[in-house]
LUMRO-621048 format. One record per residue (C-alpha): residue in three letters; chain; residue number from 0; x, y, z. Coordinates in nm, 2 decimals. Layout:
<sites>
SITE type mol seq     px     py     pz
SITE  Ala   A NUM      X      Y      Z
...
</sites>
This chain:
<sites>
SITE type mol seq     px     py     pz
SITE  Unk   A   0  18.73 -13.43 -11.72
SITE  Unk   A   1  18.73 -13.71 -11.45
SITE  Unk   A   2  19.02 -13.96 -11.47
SITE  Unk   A   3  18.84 -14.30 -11.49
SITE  Unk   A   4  19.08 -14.55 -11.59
SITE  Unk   A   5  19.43 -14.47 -11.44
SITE  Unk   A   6  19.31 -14.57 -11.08
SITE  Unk   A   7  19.25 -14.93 -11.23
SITE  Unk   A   8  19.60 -14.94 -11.40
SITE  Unk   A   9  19.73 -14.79 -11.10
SITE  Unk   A  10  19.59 -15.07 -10.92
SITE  Unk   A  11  19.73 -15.35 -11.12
SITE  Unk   A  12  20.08 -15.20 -11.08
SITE  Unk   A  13  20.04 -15.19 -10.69
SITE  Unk   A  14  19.96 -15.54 -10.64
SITE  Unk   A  15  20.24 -15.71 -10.47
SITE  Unk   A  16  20.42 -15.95 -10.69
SITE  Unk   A  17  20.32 -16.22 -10.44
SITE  Unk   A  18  19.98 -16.16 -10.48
SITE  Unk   A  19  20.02 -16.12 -10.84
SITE  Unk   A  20  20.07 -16.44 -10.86
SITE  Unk   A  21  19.80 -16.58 -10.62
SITE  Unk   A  22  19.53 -16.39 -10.89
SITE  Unk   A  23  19.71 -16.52 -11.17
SITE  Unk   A  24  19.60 -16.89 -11.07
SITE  Unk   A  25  19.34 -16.95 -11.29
SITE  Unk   A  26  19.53 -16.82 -11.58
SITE  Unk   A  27  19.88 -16.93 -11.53
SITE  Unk   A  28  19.98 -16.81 -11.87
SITE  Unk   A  29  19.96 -16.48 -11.79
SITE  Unk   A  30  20.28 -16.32 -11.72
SITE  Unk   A  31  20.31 -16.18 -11.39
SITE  Unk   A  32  20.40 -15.79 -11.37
SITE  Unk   A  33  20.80 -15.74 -11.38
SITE  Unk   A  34  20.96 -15.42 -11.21
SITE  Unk   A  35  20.99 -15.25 -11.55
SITE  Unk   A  36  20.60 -15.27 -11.63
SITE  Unk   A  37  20.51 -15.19 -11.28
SITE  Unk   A  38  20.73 -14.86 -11.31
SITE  Unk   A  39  20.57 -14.80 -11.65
SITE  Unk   A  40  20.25 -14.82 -11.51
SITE  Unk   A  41  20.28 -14.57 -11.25
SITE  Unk   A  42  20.41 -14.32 -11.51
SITE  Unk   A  43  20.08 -14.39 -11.71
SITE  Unk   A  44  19.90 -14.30 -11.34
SITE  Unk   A  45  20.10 -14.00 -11.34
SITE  Unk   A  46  20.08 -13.84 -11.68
SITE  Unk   A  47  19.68 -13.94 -11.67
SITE  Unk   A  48  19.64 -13.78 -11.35
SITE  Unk   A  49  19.83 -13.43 -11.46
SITE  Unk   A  50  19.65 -13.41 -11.79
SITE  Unk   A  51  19.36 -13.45 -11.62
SITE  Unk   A  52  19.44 -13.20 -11.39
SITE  Unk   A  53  19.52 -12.94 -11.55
SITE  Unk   A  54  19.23 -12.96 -11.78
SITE  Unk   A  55  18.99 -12.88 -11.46
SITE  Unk   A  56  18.91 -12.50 -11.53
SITE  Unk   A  57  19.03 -12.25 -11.28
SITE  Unk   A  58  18.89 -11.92 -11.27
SITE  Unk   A  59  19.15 -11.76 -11.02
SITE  Unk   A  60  19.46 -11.68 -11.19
SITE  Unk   A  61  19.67 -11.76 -10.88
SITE  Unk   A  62  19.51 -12.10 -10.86
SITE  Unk   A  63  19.53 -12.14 -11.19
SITE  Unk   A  64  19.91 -12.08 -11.15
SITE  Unk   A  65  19.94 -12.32 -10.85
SITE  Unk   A  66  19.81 -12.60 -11.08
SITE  Unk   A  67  20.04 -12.53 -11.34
SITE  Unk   A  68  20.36 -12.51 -11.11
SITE  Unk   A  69  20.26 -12.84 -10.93
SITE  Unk   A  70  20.21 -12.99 -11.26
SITE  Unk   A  71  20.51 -12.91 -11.40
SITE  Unk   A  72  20.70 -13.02 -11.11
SITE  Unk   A  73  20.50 -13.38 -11.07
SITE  Unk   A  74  20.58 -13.43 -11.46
SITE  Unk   A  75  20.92 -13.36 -11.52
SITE  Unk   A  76  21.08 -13.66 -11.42
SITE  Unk   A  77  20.83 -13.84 -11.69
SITE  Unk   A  78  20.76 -13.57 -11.96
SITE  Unk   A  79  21.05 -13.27 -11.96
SITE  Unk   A  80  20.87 -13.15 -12.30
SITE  Unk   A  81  20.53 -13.13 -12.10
SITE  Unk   A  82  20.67 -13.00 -11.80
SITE  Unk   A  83  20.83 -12.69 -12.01
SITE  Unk   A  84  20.51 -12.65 -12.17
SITE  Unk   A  85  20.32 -12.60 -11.87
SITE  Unk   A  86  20.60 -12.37 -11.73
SITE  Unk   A  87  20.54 -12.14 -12.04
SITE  Unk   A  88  20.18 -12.17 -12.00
SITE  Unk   A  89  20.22 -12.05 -11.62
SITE  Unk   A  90  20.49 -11.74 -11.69
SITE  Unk   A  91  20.21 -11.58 -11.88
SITE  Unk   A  92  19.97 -11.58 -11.57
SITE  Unk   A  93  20.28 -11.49 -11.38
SITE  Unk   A  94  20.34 -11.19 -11.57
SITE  Unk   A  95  20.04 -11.08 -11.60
SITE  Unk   A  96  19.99 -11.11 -11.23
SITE  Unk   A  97  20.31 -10.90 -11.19
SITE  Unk   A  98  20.21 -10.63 -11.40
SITE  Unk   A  99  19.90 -10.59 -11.24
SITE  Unk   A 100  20.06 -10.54 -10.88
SITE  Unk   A 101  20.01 -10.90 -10.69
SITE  Unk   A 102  20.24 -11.10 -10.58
SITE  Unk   A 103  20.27 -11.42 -10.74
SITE  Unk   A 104  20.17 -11.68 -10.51
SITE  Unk   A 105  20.42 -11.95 -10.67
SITE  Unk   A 106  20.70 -11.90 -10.87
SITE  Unk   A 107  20.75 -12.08 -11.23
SITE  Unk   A 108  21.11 -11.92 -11.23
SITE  Unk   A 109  21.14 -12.03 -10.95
SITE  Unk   A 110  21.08 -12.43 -11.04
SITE  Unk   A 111  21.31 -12.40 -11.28
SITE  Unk   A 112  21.15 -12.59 -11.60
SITE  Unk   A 113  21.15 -12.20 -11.79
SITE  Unk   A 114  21.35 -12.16 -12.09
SITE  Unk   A 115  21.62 -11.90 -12.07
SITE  Unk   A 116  21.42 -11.71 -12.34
SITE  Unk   A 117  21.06 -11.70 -12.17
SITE  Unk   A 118  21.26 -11.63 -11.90
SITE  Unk   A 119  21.46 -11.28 -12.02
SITE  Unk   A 120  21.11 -11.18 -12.17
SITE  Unk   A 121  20.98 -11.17 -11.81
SITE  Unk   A 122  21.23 -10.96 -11.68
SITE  Unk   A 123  21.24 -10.77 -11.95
SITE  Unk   A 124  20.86 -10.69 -11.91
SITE  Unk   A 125  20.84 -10.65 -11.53
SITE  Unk   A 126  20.72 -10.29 -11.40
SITE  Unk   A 127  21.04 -10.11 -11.19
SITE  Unk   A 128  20.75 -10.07 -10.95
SITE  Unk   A 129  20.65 -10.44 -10.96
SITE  Unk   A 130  21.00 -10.56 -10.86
SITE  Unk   A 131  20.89 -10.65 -10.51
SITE  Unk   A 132  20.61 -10.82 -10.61
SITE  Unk   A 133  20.82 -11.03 -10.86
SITE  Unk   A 134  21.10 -11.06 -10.58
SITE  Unk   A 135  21.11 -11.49 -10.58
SITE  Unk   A 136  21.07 -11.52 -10.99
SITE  Unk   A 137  21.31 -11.24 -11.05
SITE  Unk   A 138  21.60 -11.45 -10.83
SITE  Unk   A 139  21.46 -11.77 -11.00
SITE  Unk   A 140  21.54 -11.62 -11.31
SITE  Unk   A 141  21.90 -11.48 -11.22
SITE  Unk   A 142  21.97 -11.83 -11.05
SITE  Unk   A 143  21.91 -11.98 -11.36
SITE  Unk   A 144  22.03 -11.79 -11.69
SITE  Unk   A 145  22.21 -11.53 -11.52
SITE  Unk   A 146  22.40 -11.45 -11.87
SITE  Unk   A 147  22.06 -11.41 -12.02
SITE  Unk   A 148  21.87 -11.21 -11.75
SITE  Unk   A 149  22.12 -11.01 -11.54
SITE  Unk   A 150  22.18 -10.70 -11.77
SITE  Unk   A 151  21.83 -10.65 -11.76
SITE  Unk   A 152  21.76 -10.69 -11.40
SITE  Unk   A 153  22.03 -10.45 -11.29
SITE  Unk   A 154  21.83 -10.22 -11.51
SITE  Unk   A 155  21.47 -10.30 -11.33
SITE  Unk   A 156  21.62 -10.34 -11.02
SITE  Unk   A 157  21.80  -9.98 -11.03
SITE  Unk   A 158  21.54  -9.83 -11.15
SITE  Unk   A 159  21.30  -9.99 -10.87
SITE  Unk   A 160  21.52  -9.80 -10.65
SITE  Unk   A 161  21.43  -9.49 -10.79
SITE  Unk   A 162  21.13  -9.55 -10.74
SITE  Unk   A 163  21.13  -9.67 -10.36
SITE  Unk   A 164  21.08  -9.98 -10.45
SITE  Unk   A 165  21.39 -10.24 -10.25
SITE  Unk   A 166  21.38 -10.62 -10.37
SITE  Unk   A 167  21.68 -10.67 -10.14
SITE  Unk   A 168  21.68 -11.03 -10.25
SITE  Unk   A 169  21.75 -11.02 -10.58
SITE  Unk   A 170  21.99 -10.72 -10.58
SITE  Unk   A 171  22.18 -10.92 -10.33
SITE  Unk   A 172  22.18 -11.22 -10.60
SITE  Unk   A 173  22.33 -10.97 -10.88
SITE  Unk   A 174  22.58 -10.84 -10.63
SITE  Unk   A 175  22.71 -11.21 -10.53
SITE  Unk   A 176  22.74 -11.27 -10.89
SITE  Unk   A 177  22.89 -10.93 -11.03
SITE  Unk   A 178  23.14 -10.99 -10.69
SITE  Unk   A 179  23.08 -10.78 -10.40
SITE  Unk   A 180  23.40 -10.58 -10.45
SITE  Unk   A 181  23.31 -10.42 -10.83
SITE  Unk   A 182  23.25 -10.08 -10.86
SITE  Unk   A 183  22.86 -10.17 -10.86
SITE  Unk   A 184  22.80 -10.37 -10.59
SITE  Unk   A 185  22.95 -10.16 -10.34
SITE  Unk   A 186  22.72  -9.85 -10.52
SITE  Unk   A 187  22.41 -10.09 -10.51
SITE  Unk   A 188  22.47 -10.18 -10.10
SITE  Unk   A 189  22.47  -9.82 -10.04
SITE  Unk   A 190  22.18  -9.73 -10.26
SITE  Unk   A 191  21.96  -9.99 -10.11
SITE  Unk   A 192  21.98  -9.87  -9.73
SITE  Unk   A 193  21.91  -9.51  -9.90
SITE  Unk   A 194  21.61  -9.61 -10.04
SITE  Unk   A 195  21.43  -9.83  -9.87
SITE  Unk   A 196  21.03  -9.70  -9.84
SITE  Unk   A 197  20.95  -9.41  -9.72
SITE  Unk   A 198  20.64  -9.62  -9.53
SITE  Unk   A 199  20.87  -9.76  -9.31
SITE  Unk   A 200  20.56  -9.89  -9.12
SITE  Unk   A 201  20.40 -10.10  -9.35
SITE  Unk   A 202  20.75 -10.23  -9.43
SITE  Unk   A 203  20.80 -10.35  -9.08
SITE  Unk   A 204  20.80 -10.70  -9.08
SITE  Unk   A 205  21.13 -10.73  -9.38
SITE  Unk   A 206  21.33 -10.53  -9.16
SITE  Unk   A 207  21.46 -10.86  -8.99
SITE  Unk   A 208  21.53 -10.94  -9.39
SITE  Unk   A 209  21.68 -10.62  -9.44
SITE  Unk   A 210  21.93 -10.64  -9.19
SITE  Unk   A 211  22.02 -10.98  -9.24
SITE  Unk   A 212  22.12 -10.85  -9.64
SITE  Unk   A 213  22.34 -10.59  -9.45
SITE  Unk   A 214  22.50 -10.88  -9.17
SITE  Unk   A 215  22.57 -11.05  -9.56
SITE  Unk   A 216  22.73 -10.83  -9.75
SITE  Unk   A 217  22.89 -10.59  -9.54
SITE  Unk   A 218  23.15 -10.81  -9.43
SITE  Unk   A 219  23.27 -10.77  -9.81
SITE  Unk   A 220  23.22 -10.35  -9.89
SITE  Unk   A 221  23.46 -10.09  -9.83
SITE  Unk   A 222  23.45  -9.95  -9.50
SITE  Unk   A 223  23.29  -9.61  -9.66
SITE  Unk   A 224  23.00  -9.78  -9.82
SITE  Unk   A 225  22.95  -9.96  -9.51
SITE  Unk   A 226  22.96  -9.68  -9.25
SITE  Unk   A 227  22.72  -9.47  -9.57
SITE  Unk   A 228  22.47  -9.79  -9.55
SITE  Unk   A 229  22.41  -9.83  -9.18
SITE  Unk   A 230  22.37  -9.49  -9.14
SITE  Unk   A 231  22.10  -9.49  -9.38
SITE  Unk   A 232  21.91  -9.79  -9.24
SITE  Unk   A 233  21.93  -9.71  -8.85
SITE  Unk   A 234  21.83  -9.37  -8.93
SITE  Unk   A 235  21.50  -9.61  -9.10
SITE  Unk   A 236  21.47  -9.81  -8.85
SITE  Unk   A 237  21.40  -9.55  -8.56
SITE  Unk   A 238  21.11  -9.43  -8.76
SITE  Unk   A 239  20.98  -9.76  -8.71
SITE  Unk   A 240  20.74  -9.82  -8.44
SITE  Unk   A 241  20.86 -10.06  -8.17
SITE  Unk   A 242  20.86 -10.39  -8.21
SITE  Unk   A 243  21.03 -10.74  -8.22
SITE  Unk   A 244  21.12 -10.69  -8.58
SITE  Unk   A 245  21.30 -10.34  -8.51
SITE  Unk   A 246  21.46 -10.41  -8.24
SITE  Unk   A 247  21.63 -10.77  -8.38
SITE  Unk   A 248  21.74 -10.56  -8.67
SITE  Unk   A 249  21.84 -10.29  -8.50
SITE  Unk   A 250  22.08 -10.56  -8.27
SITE  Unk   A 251  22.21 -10.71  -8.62
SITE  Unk   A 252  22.33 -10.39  -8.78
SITE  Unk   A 253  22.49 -10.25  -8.48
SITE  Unk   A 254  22.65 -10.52  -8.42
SITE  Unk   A 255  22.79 -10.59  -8.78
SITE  Unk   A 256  22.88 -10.20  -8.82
SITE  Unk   A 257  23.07 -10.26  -8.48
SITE  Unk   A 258  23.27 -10.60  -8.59
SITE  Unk   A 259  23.27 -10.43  -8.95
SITE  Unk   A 260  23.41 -10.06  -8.91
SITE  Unk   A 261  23.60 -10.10  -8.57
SITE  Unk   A 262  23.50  -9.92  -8.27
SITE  Unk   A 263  23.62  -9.61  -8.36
SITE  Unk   A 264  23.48  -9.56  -8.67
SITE  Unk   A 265  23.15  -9.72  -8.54
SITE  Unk   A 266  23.14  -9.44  -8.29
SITE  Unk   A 267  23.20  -9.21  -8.55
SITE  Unk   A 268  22.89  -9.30  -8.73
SITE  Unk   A 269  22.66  -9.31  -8.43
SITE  Unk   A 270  22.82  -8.93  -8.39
SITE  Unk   A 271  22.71  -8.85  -8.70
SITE  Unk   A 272  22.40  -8.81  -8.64
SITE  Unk   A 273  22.15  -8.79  -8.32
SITE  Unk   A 274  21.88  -9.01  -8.45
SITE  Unk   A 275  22.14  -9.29  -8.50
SITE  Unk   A 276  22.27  -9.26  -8.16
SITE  Unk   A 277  21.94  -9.26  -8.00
SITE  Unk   A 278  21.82  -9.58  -8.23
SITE  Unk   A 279  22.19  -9.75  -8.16
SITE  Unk   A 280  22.15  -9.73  -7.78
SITE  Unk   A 281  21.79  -9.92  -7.77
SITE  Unk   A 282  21.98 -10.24  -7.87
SITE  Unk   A 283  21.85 -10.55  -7.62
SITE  Unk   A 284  22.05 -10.83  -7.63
SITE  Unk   A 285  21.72 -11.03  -7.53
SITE  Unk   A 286  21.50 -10.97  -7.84
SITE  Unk   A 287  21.38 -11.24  -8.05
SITE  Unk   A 288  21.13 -11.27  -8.30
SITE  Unk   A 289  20.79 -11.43  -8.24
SITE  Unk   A 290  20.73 -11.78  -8.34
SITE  Unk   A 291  20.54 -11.82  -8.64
SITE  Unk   A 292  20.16 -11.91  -8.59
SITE  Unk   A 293  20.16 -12.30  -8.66
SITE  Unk   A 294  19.92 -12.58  -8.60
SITE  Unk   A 295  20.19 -12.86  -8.46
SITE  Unk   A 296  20.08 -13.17  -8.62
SITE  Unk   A 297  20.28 -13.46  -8.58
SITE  Unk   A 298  20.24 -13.87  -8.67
SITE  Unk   A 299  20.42 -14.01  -8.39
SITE  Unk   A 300  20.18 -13.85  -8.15
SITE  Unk   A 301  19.88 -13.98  -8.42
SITE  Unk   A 302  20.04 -14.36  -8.31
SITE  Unk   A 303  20.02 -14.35  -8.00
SITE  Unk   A 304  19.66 -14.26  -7.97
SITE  Unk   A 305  19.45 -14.55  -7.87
SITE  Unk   A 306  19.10 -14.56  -7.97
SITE  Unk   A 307  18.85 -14.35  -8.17
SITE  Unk   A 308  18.98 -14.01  -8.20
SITE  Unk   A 309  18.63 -13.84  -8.36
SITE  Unk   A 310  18.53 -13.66  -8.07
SITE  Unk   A 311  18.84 -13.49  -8.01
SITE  Unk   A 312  18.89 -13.44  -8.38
SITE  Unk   A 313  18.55 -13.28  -8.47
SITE  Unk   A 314  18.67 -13.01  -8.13
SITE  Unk   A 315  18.92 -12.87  -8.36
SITE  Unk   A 316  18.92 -12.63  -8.57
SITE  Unk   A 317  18.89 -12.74  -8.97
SITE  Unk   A 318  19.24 -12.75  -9.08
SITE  Unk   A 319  19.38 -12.85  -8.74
SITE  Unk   A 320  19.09 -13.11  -8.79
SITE  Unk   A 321  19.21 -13.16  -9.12
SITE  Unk   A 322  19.58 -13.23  -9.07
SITE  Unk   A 323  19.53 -13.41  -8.75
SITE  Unk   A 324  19.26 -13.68  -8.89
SITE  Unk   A 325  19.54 -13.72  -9.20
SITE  Unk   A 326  19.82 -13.77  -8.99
SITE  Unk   A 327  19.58 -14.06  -8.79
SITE  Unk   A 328  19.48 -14.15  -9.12
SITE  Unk   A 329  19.84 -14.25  -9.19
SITE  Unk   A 330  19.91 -14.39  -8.88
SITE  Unk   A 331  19.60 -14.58  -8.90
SITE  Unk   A 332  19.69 -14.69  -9.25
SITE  Unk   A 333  20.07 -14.78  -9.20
SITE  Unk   A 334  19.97 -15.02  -8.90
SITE  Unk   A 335  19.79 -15.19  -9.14
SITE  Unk   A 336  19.39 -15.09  -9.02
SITE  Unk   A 337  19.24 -14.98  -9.30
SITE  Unk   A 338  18.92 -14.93  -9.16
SITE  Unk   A 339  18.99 -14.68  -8.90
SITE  Unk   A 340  19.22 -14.50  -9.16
SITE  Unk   A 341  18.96 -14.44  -9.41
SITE  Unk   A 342  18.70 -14.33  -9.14
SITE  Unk   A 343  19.01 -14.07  -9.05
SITE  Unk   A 344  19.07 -13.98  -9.42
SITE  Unk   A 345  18.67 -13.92  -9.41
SITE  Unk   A 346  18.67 -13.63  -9.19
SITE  Unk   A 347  19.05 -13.48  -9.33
SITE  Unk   A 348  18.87 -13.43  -9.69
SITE  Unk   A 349  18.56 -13.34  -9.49
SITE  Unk   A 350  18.74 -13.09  -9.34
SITE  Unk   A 351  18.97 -13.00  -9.63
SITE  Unk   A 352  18.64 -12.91  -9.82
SITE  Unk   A 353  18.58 -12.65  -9.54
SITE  Unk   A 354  18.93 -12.52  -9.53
SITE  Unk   A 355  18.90 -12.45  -9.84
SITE  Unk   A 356  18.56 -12.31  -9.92
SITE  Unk   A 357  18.67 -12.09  -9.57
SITE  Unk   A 358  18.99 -11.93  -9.73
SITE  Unk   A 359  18.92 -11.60  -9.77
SITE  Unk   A 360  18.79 -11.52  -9.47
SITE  Unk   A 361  19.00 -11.72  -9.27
SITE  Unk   A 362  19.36 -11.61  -9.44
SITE  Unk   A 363  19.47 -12.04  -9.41
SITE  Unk   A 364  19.70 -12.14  -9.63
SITE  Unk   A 365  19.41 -12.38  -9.80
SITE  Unk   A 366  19.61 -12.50 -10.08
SITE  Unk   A 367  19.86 -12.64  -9.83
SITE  Unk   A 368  19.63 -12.80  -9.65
SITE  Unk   A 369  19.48 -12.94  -9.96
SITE  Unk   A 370  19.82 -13.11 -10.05
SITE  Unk   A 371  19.92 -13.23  -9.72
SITE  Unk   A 372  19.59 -13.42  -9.63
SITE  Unk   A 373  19.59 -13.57 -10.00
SITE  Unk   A 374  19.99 -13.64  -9.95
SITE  Unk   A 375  19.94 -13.82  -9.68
SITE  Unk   A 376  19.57 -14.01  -9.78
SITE  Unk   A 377  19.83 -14.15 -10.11
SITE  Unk   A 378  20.10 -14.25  -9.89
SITE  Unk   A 379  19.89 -14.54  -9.72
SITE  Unk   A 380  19.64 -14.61 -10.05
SITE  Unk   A 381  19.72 -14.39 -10.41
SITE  Unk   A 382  19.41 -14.51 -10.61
SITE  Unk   A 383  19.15 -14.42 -10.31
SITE  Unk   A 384  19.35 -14.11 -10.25
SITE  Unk   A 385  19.31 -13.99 -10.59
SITE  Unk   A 386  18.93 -14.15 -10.60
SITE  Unk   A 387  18.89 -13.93 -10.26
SITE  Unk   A 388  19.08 -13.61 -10.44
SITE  Unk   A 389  18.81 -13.64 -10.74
SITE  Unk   A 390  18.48 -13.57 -10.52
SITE  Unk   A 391  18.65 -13.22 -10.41
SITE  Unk   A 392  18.39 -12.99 -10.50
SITE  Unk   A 393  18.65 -12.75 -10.65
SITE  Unk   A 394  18.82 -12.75 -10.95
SITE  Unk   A 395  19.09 -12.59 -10.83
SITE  Unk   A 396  19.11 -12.77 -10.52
SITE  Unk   A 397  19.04 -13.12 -10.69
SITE  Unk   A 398  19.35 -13.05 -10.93
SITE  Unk   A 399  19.57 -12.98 -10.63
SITE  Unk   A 400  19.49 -13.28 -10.43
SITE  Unk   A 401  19.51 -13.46 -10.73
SITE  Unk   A 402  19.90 -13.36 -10.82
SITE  Unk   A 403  19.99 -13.41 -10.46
SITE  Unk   A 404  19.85 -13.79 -10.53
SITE  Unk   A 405  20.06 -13.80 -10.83
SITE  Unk   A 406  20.37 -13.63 -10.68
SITE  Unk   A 407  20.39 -13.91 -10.42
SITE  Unk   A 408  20.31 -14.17 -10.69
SITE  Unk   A 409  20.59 -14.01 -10.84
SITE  Unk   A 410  20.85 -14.06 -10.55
SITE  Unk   A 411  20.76 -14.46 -10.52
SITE  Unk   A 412  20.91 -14.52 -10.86
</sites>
């Protein structure tokens, strides 16, 4: 269903009371538009858009999911009925997700617009062998009704460990809320280390995330359940093959078991066992992580280029192009040509439609391409934006450049 009408109301409730005034002239009794109706407006632009889009059909759950959690964020400023609604409408894809072993690609536990209820059902339904997967709703859901939720995830959790299966994250949550010197939490830190995947391989890149859960909490353990812990995970991390992420994690735990345990008792540990020895003396103080892969975008450098930019533009690849011709689009836009900007917002959706139709053989994050172009098309014009995010090809993509139009509506009231 296409939204015809809001980008007209939408209009009247952008028109600068000055020139509100001027186009009132031939009809002086009219009553120009006050603050109050202008606001009013743009929540009837907002709530039209997010009915709207969430009535586009999505056949990918995930997308599907994305919608939901965008909509539910854009609308609850307005609507906090509607906004729970769609969150209950998006923990059943999120479940169902879980169970079947993916990773949801948004949490709605996470937005926090869940009931307490839908949200102990979740946990309550999760897999042990899922509890990876459901790592970011599982701490959403402790976050936010911890008395409702956290019986039951010490039980999914624990027995996820059983299993193999370490969501460090949220086991770290319940131990910061149980306190990190019960009887549990100092059984759970050293249960953890111990069973952390036997794969250590394919777990390679957490181990940075591993070991910055052990430079958290073992400040706070007994020195036993410290000395039991690091044991455990440098005796992981030398089956690991080399790499940036090993050695960073290897320089973290060393150094906390070091500040933690003393020297002696450190060197007691690293005695203990030749493996750890070996995997303790390949510390580097020089290792860093990579950088992540990032296109570097940026506005100011948009304003300062003079002249046409589509030849250099159309050189790039699509979402570079993408992001680039948005952030001259805004530039553009905000020094008041609006010529040049919607010739720049031409080739971003342009390219946005090839981002997107790209995706799954080129890994991008499309969907956050998708919302940043369409973020920054509404910033300089919402009703063209939106007009712009309605001739996406996509349903799912149309309904995620339409929220992002209506989440920066959203912000101008």
């Amino acid at each position: 269903m296409k939204l015809l009408f809001a980008p007209i109301v939408l209009a009247a409730a952008l028109i600068p009371p000055a020139a509100a005034q001027t186009a009132a002239k031939p009809a002086p009794a009219k009553t120009p538009a006050t603050p109050a109706n202008r606001q009013d407006q743009r929540q009837k632009f907002v709530l039209d858009v997010v009915h709207s889009a969430v009535s586009l059909p999505q056949t990918d759950p995930q997308d599907r999911l994305r919608v939901l959690y965008a909509a539910a964020n854009v609308v609850a400023p307005i609507d906090n009925k509607m906004a729970q609604q769609l969150a209950r409408d998006g923990i059943a894809i999120e479940s169902k997700l879980v169970a079947e072993g993916q990773t949801p690609a948004v949490s709605m536990l996470a937005g926090g617009h869940v009931d307490c209820a839908s949200a102990a059902t979740f946990v309550e339904t999760v897999p042990p062998s899922a509890v990876l997967d459901a790592e970011q709703s599982l701490l959403g859901a402790i976050a936010t009704c911890p008395k409702q939720v956290n019986a039951a995830a010490k039980r999914k959790l624990e027995a996820g460990l059983n299993q193999g299966v370490v969501a460090g994250r949220p086991i770290l949550a319940l131990m910061d809320a149980e306190g990190m010197h019960t009887d549990w939490s100092q059984a759970m830190f050293a249960r953890m280390f111990s069973s952390l995947p036997a794969d250590g391989a394919t777990y390679m890149q957490e181990a940075p995330n591993y070991a910055a859960m052990f430079v958290r909490a073992a400040p706070e353990m007994d020195k036993a359940a410290v000395s039991t812990a690091g044991k455990s995970f440098l005796l992981w991390l030398a089956k690991l093959p080399d790499s940036p992420q090993r050695q960073v994690a290897v320089n973290m735990t060393t150094g906390t078991l070091r500040e933690t345990l003393g020297d002696e008792q450190y060197q007691e540990v690293l005695r203990s066992d030749p493996m750890v020895q070996q995997v303790a003396a390949s510390t580097s103080p020089d290792a860093v992580l990579p950088p992540p892969q990032e296109e570097s975008v940026s506005v100011l450098r948009a304003m300062d280029h003079t002249g046409d930019r589509t030849g250099e533009l159309q050189s790039m690849p699509p979402s570079l192009r993408a992001r680039e011709a948005a952030a001259s689009g805004f530039a553009s836009g905000s020094s008041g040509d609006r010529r040049m900007a919607d010739h720049y917002f031409d080739i971003a959706f342009a390219a946005v439609e090839q981002v997107w139709s790209d995706r799954a053989a080129s890994g991008t994050d499309a969907p956050a391409v998708v919302q940043e172009v369409s973020e920054a098309a509404a910033q300089v014009d919402p009703v063209a934006a939106l007009q712009r995010s309605q001739r996406l090809p996509d349903p799912s993509e149309e309904a995620i450049s339409m929220l992002a139009v209506a989440r920066v509506v959203v912000g101008q009231q």
